[in-house]
C-alpha positions, 0 to 999 in steps of 0.5 A: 515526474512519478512517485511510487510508495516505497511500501509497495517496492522491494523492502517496503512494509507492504512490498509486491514482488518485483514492483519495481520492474515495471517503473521503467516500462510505464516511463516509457509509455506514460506520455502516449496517454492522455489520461493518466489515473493514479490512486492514494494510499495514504493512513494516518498512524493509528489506522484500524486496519494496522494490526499494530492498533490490535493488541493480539492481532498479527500482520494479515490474521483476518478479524472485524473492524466497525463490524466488518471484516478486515485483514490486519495489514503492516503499518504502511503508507503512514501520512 
């Protein structure tokens, strides 16, 4: 069984267009490999990379976290 973040799917906080046309197709395929690699996104909710955590921050305005550039991003993938 697949889990795919609901962030990242259509209406998700995070949402890449057309997401979830590609579910079907990697079902289809999945079982053909024998490695499969899967990635985590996964934040506590008070990330520093949220702007939600920086008063006058908007969703995706550049700034500095921990002295290093940072685009604030939506609050997604909250544990």
């Amino acid at each position: 069984m697949w889990i795919f973040k609901n962030d990242f799917m259509p209406g998700g906080t995070l949402a890449v267009p057309k997401a979830n046309e590609i579910l079907a197709p990697i079902h289809r395929e999945v079982d053909r490999f024998d490695l499969i690699a899967a990635t985590q996104d996964w934040h506590h909710a008070e990330h520093g990379s949220f702007a939600s955590q920086h008063p006058d921050a908007q969703v995706f305005d550049a700034g500095e976290l921990n002295g290093l550039p940072q685009i604030f991003w939506p609050d997604h993938c909250v544990q």
